[in-house]
C-alpha atoms as one frame of an Amber mdcrd trajectory, in Angstrom:
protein
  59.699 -35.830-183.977  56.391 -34.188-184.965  53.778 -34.104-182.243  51.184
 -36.786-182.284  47.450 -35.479-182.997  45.460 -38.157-181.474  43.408 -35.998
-179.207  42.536 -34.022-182.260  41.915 -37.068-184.304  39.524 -38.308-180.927
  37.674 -35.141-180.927  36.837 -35.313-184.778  35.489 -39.289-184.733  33.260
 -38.680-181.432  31.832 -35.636-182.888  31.050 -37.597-185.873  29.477 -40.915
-183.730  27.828 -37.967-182.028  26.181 -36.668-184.716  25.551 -40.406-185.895
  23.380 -40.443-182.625  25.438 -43.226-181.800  25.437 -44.956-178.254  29.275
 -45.246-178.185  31.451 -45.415-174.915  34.921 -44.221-174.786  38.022 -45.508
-173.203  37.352 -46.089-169.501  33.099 -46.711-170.259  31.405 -49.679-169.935
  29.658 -51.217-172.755  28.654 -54.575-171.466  29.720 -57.688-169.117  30.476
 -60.033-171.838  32.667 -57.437-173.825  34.195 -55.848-170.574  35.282 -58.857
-169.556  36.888 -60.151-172.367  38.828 -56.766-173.062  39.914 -57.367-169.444
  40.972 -61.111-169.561  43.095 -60.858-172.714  46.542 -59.927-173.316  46.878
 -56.236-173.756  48.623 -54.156-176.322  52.084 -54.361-174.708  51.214 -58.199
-173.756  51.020 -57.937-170.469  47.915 -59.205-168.452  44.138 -57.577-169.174
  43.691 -53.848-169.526  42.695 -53.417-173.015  40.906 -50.281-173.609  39.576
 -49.534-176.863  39.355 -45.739-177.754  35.841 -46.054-178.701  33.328 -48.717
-178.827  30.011 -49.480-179.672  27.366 -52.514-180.149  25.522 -52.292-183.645
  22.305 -54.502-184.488  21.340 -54.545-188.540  18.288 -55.610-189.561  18.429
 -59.666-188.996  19.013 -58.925-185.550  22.670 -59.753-185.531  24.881 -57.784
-183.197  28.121 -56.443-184.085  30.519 -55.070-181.692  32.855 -52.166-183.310
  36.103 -51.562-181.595  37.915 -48.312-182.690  41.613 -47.065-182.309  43.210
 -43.667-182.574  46.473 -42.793-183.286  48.154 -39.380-183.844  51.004 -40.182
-186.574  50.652 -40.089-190.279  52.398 -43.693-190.931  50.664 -45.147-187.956
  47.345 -46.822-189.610  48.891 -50.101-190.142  51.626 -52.609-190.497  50.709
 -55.545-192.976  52.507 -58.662-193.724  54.129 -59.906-197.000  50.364 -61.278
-197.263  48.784 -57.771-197.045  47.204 -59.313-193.621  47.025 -57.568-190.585
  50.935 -58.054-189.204  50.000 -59.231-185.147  52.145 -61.857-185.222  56.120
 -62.281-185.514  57.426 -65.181-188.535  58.522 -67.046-185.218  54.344 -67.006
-184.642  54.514 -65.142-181.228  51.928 -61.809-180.525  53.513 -58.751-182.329
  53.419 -56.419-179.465  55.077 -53.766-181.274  53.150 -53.427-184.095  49.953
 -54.615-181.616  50.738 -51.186-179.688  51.812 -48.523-182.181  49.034 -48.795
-185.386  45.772 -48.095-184.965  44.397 -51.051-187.293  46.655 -53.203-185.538
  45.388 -52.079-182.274  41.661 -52.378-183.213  42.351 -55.661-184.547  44.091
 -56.963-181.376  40.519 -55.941-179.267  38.404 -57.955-182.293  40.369 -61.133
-181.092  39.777 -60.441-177.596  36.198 -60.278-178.147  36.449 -63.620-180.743
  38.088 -65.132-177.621  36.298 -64.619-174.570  32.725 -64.452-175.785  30.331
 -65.508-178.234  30.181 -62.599-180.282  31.336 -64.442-183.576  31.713 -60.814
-186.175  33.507 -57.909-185.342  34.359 -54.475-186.826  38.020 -53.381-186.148
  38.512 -49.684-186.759  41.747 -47.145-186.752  41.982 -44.264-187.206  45.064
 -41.853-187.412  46.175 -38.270-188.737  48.343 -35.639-188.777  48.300 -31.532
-189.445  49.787 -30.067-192.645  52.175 -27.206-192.705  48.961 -24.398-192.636
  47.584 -26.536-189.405  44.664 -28.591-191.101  44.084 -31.948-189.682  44.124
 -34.816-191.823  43.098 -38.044-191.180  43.096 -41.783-192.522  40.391 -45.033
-191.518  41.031 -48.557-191.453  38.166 -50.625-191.390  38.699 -54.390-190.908
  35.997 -57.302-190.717  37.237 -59.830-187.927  35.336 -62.633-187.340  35.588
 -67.013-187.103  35.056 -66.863-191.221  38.650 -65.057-191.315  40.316 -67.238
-188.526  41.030 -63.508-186.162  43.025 -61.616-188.905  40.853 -59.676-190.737
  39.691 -58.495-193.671  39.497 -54.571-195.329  36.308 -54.011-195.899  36.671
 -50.960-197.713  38.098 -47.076-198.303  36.381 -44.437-195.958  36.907 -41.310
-195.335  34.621 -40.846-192.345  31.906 -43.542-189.786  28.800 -42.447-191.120
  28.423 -46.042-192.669  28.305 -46.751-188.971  24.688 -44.806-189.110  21.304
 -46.325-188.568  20.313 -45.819-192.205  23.580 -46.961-193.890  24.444 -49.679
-191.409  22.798 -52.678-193.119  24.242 -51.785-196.704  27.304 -51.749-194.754
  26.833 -55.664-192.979  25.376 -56.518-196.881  29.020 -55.402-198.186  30.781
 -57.170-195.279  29.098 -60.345-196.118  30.319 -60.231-199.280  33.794 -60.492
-198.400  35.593 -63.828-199.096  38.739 -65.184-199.205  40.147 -67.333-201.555
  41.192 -70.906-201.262  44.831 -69.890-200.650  43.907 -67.523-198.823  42.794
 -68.965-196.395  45.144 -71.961-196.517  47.862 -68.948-195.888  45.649 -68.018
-192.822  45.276 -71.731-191.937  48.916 -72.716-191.578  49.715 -69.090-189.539
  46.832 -69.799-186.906  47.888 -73.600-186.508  51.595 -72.275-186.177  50.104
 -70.226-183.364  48.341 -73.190-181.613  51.651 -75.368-181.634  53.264 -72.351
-179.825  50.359 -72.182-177.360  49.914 -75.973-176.745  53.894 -76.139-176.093
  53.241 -73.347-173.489  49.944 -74.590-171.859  51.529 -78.308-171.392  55.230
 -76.959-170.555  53.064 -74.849-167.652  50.664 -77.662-166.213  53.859 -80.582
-166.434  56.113 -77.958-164.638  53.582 -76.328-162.253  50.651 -78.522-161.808
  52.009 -81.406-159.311  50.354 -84.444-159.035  48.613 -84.564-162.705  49.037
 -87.782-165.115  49.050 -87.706-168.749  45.758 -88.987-168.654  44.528 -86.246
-166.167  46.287 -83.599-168.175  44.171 -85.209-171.397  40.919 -85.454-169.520
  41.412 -81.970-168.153  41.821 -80.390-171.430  39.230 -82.432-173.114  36.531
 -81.237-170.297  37.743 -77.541-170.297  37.096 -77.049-173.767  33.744 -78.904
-174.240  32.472 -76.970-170.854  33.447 -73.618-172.507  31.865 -74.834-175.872
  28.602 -74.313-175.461  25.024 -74.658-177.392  24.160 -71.366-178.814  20.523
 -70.489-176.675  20.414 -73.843-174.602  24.100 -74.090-172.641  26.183 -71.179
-171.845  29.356 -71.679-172.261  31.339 -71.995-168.924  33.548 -68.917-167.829
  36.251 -68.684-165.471  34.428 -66.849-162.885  31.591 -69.041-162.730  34.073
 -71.218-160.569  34.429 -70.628-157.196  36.470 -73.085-155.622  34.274 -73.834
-153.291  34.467 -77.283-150.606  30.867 -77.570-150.412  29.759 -80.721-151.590
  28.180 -80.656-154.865  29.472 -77.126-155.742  33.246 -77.810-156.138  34.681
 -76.669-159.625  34.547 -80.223-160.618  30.976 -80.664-159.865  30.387 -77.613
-162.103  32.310 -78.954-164.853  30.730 -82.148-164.852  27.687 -80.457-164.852
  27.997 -78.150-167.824  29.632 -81.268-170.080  26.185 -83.127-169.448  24.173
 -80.610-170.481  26.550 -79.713-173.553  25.954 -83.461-174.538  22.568 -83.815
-174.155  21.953 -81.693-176.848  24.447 -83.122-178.977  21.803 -85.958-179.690
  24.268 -88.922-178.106  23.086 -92.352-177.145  22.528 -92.443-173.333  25.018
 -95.417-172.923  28.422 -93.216-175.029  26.968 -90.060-173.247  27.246 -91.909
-169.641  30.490 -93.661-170.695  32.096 -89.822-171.602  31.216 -88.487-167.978
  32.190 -91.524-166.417  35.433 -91.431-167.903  36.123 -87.755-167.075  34.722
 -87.987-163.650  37.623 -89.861-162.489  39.774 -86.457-163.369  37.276 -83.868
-162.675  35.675 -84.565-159.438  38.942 -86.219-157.320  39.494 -84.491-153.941
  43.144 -83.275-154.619  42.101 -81.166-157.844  39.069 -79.642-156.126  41.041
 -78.638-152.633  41.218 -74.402-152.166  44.203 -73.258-151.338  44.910 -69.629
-151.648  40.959 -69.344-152.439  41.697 -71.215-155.518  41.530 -74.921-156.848
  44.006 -76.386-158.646  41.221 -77.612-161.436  40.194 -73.503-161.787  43.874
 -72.596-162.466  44.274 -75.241-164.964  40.642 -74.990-166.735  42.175 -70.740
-166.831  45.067 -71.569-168.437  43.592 -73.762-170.840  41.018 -71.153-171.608
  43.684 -68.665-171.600  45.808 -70.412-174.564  43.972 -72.130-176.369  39.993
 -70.788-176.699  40.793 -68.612-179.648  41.627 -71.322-181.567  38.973 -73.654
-181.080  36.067 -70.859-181.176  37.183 -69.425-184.303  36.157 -72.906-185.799
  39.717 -74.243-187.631  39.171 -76.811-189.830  42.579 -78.537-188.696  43.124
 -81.559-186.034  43.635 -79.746-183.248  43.530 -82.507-180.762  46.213 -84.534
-183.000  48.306 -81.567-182.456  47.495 -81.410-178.871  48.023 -85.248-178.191
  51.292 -85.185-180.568  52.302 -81.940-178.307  51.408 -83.750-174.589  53.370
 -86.871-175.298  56.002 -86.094-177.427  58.052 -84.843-174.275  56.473 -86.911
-171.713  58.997 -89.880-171.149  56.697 -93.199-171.830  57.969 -96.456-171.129
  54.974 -98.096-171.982  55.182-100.186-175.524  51.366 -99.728-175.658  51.364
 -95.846-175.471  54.858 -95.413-177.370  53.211 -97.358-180.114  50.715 -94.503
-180.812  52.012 -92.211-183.659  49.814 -89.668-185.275  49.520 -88.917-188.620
  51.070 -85.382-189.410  47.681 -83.280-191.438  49.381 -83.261-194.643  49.998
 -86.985-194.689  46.366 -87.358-193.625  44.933 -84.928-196.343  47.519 -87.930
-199.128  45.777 -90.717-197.732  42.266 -89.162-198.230  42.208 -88.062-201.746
  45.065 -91.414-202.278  41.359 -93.639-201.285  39.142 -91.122-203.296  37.107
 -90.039-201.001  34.358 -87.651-201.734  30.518 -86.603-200.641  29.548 -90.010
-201.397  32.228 -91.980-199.462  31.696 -93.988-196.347  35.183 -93.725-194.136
  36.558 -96.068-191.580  39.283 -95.929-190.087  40.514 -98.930-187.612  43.036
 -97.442-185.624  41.549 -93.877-185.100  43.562 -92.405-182.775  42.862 -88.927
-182.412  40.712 -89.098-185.542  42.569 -87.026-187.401  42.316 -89.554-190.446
  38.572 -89.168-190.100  38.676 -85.253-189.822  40.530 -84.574-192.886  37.945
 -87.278-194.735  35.663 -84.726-193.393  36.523 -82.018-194.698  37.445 -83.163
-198.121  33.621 -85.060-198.265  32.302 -81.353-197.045  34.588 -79.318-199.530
  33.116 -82.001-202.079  29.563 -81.298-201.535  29.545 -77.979-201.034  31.084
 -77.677-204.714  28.581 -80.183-206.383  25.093 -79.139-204.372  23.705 -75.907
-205.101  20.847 -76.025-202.883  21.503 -74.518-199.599  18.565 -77.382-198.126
  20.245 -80.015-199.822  23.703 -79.386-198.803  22.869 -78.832-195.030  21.055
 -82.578-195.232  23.876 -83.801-196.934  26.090 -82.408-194.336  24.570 -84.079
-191.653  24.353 -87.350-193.221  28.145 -86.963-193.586  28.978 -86.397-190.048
  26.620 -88.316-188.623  26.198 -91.560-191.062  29.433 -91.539-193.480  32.380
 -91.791-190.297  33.403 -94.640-188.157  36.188 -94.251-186.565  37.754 -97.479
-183.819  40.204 -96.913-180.828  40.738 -99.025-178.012  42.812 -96.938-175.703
  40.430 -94.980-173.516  42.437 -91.605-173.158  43.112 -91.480-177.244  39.918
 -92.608-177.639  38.669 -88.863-175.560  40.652 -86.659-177.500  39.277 -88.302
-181.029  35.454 -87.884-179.251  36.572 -84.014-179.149  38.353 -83.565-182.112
  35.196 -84.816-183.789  32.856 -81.789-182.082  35.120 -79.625-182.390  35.350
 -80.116-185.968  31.600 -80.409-186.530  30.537 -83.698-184.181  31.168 -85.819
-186.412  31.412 -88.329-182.859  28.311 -90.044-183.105  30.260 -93.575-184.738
  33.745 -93.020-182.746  34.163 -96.255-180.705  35.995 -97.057-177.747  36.585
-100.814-179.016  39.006-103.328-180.502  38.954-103.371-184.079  40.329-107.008
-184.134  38.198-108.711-181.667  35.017-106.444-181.098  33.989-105.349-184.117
  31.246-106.273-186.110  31.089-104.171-189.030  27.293-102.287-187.516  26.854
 -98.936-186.992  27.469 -98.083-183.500  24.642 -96.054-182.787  21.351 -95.323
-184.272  21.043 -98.138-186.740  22.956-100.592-184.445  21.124-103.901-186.878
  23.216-102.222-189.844  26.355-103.051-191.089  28.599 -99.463-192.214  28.718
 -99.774-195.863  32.842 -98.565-196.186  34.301 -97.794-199.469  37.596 -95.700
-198.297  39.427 -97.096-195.468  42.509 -94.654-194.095  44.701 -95.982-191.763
  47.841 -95.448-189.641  48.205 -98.600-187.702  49.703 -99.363-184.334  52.830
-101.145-186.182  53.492-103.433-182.528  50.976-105.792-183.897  50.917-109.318
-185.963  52.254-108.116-190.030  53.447-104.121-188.431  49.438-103.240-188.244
  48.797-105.759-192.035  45.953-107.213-189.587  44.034-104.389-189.561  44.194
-104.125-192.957  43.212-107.595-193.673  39.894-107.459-191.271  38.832-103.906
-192.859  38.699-105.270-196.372  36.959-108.124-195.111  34.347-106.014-194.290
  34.427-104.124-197.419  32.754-105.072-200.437  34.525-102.369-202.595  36.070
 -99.235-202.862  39.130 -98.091-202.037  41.932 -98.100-198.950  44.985 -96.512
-198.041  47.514 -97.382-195.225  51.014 -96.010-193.884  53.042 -98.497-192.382
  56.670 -99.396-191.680  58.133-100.952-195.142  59.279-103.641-193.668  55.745
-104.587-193.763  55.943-104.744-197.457  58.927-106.639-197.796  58.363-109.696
-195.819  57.387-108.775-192.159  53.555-109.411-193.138  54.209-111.893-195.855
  51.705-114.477-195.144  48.854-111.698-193.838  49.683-109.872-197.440  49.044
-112.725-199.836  45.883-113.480-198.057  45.143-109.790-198.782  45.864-109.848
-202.211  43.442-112.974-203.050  40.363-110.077-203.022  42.227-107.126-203.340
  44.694-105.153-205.310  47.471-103.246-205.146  47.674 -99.886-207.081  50.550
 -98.318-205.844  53.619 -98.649-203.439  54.898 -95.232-202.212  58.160 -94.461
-200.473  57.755 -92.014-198.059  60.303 -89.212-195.953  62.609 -91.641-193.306
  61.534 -88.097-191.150  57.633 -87.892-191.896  57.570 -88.905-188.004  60.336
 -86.710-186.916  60.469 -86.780-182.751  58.439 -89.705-182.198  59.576 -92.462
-185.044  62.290 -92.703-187.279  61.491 -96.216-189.182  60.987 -96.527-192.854
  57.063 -96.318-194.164  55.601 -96.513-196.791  51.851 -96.005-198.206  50.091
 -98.536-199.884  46.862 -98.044-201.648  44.622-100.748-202.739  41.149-101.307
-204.860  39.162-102.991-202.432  36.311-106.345-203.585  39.383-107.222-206.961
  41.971-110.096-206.289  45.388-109.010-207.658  46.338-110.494-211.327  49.908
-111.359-211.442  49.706-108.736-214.521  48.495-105.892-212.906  50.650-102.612
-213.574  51.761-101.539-210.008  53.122 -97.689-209.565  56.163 -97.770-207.518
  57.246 -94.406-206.444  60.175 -92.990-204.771  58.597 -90.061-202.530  61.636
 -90.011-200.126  61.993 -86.297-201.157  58.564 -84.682-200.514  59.495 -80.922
-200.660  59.678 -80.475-197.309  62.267 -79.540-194.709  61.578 -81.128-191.243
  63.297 -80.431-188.008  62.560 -80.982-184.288  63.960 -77.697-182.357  61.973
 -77.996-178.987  62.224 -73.843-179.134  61.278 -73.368-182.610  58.049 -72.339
-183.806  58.447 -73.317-187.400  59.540 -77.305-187.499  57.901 -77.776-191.083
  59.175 -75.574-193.908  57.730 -76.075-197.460  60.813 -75.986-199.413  60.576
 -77.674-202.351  57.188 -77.615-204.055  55.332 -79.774-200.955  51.968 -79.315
-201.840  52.609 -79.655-205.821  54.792 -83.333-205.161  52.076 -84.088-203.162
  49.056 -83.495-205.579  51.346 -85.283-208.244  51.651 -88.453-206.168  47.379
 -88.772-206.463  47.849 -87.936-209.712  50.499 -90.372-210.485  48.768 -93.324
-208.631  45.221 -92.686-210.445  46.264 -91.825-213.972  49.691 -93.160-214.341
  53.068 -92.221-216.189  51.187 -89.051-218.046  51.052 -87.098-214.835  54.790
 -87.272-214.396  55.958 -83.570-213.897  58.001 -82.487-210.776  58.905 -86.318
-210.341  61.700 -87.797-212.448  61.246 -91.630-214.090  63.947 -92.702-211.605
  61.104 -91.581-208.692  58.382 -93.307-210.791  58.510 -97.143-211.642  55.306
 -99.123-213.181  56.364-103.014-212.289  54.364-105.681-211.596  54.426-107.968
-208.015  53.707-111.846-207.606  50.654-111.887-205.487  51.451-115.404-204.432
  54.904-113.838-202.914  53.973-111.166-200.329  57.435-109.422-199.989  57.970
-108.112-203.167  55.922-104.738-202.618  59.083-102.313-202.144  60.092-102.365
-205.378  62.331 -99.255-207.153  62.902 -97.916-210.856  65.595-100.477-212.346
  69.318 -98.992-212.387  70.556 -99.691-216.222  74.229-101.327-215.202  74.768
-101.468-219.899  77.277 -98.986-220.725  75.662 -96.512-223.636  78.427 -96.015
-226.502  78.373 -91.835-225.690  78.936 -92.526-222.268  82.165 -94.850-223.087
  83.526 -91.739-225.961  83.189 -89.344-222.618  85.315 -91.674-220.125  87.886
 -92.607-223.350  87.995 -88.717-223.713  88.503 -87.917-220.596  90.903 -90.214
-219.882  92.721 -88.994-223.125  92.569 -85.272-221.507  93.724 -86.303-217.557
  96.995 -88.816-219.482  98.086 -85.512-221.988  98.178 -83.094-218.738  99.799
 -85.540-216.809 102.598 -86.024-219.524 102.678 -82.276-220.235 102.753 -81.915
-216.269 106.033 -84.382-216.240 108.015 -82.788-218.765 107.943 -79.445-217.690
 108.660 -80.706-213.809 111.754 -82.354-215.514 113.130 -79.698-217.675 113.286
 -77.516-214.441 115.351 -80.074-212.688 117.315 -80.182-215.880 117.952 -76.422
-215.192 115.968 -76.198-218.846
């Protein structure tokens, strides 16, 4: 095997930073706390614990002031720059979504790449440079070398982007830096793109939340589900942070100490105040959040040193540990419904309330959303909230919406804030859900300011909850999963929504049964001031792990009572495209197989514009009938089997009859002419 050249290949790039004038460190130097630390705290190379030591590395400020950290990596093998994926993205990760160590370890891009995330992790630098560098000598003894540079930052989820070909740093220079950053900034990824990215990263997080929770409910004694909730809900709002008003909270500002007012809950508490009192709150939800997390945070068994460490710093470490590259890298996805479907889907409830909580899987949430048209203009409620993912994908679509239509950078960040503060109202009455939706709403933009800890049945009003408490929330998309324990399988929630709505449009997956007699009285009164649009049969799995009951979705235009000639769209979505299983130990439970995201785009489609939009669906799977609105039970309907015989179809069973009786008789004779000794 040839020799590797990487001390060569270090000699030639710190000549060149040197002649760059370049304050650079090399591999044992210290460039700052922040970065030290974080190089120190993450997983190294080989994935082992800490110890990452970047060849070279240097802090770069352009000409807004922004800092960039620059990581480089040598290696001394010509095929050593990089490993990519099918994608052309940086390979770090295996297909089963754990850290590529191998690849991590022996390319230099790879390597580089690996430090970026560190740094994305543990501080708040938010845009890194990832650098490798490798070579080799030719036959005559000339070095040659080859650079990788990579932009890693939140805008790219951690992967990284090529920013360019070089053949040396010296667009690391003073005077070429900010043409550099100007180039950078130009980068972009496509829509698919970063879909691809999307679904890789939340792959990732299911494999870290099934570690983190598999870790606290085998090693952390003495913890309830709600404590583990409460714990990870204060964790990752005290590490948050206000960019130049609250620091986020590190692991080492925790000391475990006894002292009265100093404990590690104390300090927790502490930093989640100040984080929400600059998140503009109402005193009275602000003072209900710390109350609530209190109870966890500050008890005496959590906050007791043993070994010179509480048991609330080990947790709030491992939390950090797994999951803050996720939630600082800003995914758009509901991470908390992933967390809260992760925490109880192995924790053994008896409890009809709690086992009556099933989450809506992303995809499913993104159908209902565009299935009630929602857009920049919509104003979303949603009655049994849950986690809120409902609300967060309404989110994002009204975002992507009016980020397309407004041009105006002024306009759009006014209209952004309208959305997440006016156009959401989300309702959940049990307390510990009702945390994790409060989250998932900052963490996906705080969108929390009209989350409420109430009964939809038999508290609310229809008002605002806070800031224009006198006003009524003018919904005209309601979403909805609803607790299916209740009178009609969750109808009632239904029913008091659109009571509230004037017009517009709803959506609602619930078990079929629902439709087909269950919530017959509830659905006729519906149908006096609504209408249904469309009945949809979905996946008997879409639940897989926590429900296996029928559902289906049915979508309604809200403020219309329902002719008995109104054209219904019936349609058999039983096959949706994609492959589901529920392997405890695999990382990959949801495999697009057929299609998904095309069957799904249909089904809109096919329940706004009709028969037209038929493509990957067959007529069998789409049925336009009509329903008695004075019946109530008659909402399941399917595509009409015709039972008449067609004249071709009798010629085929006459011929083939015709066929089998001449073989059988040719069969026979031949048998008996043997016998005959023929």
């Amino acid at each position: 095997m040839a020799k590797s050249v990487e001390p060569n290949i270090a000699d030639l790039v710190n000549s060149w930073l040197k002649e760059y004038k370049l304050d650079y460190k090399l591999e044992q130097e210290s460039l700052n706390f922040e970065i030290d630390k974080a190089l120190n705290e993450y997983a190294s190379k080989g994935g082992g614990t800490g110890g990452n030591r970047p060849d070279a590395k240097l802090i770069i400020q352009d000409k807004d002031l922004n800092f960039y950290p620059v990581l480089i990596e040598y290696k001394g093998y010509k095929d050593k720059l990089v490993k990519l994926d099918k994608y052309d993205k940086v390979e770090n990760v295996k297909a089963n979504s754990e850290p590529n160590y191998k690849n991590i370890n022996s390319y230099a891009v790879n390597g580089a790449v690996h430090y970026a995330n560190a740094i994305l992790h543990y501080t708040s630098y938010t845009d890194v440079i990832a650098i490798g560098i490798t070579g080799y000598k030719e036959f005559d003894g000339s070095l040659k070398h080859s650079i990788g540079v990579y932009y890693v930052s939140k805008d790219n989820l951690g992967v990284g982007q090529e920013v360019d070909q070089y053949t040396d740093l010296s667009f690391l220079q003073k005077n070429n830096f900010n043409a550099f950053i100007k180039q950078v900034k130009k980068l972009s990824l496509t829509a698919k793109d970063l879909e691809v990215l999307r679904e890789k990263r939340e792959k990732e997080i299911n494999n870290s939340l099934t570690k983190l929770n598999n870790d606290i409910y085998n090693n952390e004694k003495g913890l309830s589900e709600t404590d583990r909730v409460y714990l990870v809900v204060s964790s990752i709002i005290a590490t948050l942070g206000v960019p130049g008003k609250v620091r986020p909270l590190e692991k080492v500002d925790l000391k475990s100490s006894i002292e009265e007012g100093e404990r590690d809950g104390d300090i927790i508490v502490r930093k989640i105040n100040a984080f929400l009192s600059h998140k503009n709150l109402p005193l009275n939800k602000k003072q209900m959040i710390i109350r609530n997390l209190k109870n966890t945070l500050l008890a005496d068994n959590i906050n007791k040193s043993k070994d010179g460490e509480s048991q609330l710093k080990r947790v709030f470490s491992k939390i950090v540990d797994d999951l803050g590259i996720y939630y600082k890298i800003g995914l758009t996805t509901d991470f908390t419904g992933k967390l809260f479907n992760e925490m109880y889907s192995w924790l053994g409830f008896t409890q009809d309330k709690l086992n009556d909580v099933v989450l809506t899987p992303p995809y499913v949430a993104r159908l209902l959303v565009n299935l009630s048209r929602v857009d920049m203009n919509s104003y979303v409620w949603d009655f049994a909230t849950g986690s809120a993912g409902l609300l967060v994908s309404a989110m994002n679509e009204m975002l992507d919406d009016a980020k397309e239509k407004i041009k105006s950078p002024k306009e759009y960040e006014e209209k952004v804030a309208q959305i997440k503060g006016e156009q959401l109202l989300g309702l959940e009455v049990l307390s510990n859900v009702y945390m994790l939706a409060i989250l998932n709403m900052i963490l996906m933009g705080d969108g929390s300011s009209n989350i409420l800890n109430e009964d939809s049945l038999r508290d609310f009003d229809g008002k605002y909850a806070y800031g224009k408490e006198n006003e009524f929330f003018p919904a005209n998309a309601l979403v909805l999963n609803p607790p299916y324990s209740v009178e009609g399988n969750g109808m009632i929630f239904v029913e008091k929504a659109f009571s509230m709505m004037k017009s517009g449009y709803g959506s609602i997956i619930i078990q079929s049964s629902a439709g087909n007699g269950k919530a017959k009285e509830i659905n006729k009164r519906i149908l006096k001031t609504n209408t249904l649009i469309a009945s949809i049969k979905m996946p008997m799995d879409i639940f897989i792990g926590k429900s296996s009951v029928q559902t289906n979705i049915y979508v309604f235009r809200v403020g219309e009572p329902h002719h008995k000639d109104e054209t219904v769209k019936f349609i058999d979505f039983s096959i949706d495209g994609y492959t589901r299983s529920n392997r405890k130990k695999s990382s990959i439970n949801l495999k697009d197989t057929d299609f998904a995201k095309e069957r799904y785009d249909e089904v809109v489609n096919l329940v706004r514009f009709g028969k037209s939009k038929l493509n990957l669906f067959t007529e069998n799977q789409y049925y336009e009938g009509t329903i008695d609105p004075k019946n109530g039970s008659d909402w399941n309907q399917t595509a009409p089997i015709d039972i008449k015989p067609q004249l071709e179809e009798f010629k085929k069973t006459i011929s083939d009859y015709l066929s089998w009786e001449l073989t059988t008789q040719i069969k026979n004779t031949k048998w008996t002419d043997y016998n005959m000794g023929k």
